[in-house]
C-alpha positions in Angstrom: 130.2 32.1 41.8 126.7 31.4 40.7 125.1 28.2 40.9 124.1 27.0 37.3 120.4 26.3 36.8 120.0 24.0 34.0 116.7 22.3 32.3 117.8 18.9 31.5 114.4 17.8 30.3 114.0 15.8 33.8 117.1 13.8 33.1 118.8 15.6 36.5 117.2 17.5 39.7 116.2 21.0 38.8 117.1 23.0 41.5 116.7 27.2 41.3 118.7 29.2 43.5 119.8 32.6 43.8 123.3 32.6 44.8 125.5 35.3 43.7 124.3 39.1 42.4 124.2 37.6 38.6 122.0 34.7 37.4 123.6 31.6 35.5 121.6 29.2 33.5 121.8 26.8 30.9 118.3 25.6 29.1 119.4 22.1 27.0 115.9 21.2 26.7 112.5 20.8 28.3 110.9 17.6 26.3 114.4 15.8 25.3 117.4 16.6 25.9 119.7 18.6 23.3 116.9 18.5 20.7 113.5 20.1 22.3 112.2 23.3 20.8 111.2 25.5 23.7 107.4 26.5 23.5 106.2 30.2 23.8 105.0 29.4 27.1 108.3 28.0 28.2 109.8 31.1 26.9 107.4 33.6 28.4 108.0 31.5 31.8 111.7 31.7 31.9 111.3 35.7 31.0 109.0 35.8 33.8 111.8 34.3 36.0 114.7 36.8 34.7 112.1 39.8 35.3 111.6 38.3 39.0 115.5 37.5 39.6 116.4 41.2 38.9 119.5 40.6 38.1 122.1 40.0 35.1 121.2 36.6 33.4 123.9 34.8 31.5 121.4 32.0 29.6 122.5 29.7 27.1 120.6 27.4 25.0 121.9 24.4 24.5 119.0 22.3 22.6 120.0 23.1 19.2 120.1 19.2 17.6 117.6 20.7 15.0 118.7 24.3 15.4 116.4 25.4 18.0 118.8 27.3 20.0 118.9 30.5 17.6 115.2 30.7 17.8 114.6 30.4 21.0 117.3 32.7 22.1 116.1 35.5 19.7 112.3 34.8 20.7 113.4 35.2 24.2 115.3 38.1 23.9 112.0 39.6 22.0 110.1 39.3 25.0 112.5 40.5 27.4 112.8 43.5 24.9 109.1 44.2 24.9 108.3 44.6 28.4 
């Protein structure tokens, strides 16, 4: 059992902990929640965090009010690729 690390866009406490030998996290939105578009930088800091975790990642976007959850998730997985 993992515990789920989720980006609420500040609405509840962000807490990061590695807790089982796989990573769970949920990314619903950084500015507002369920409708922010995640910036490159966001993106490249949440790679970052995967490459530093070393260890299976299950991440789901969930900001998609205006579609931003394919995007981001195929930008991210572009810069996971390339590295």
């Amino acid at each position: 059992m993992a515990l789920c690390i989720s980006d609420t866009a500040g609405r509840y406490p962000f807490h990061e902990a590695v807790t089982a030998d796989f990573m769970y996290v949920r990314l619903h939105g950084s500015k507002k929640l369920y409708a922010s578009d995640y910036s490159e930088e966001e993106l490249q800091a949440w790679a970052q965090r995967i490459k530093t975790w070393g260890k299976d990642t299950y991440l789901y976007f969930d900001n998609d009010f205006a579609g931003y959850a394919v995007g981001n998730a195929k930008r991210l997985k572009e810069i996971l690729g390339s590295s």
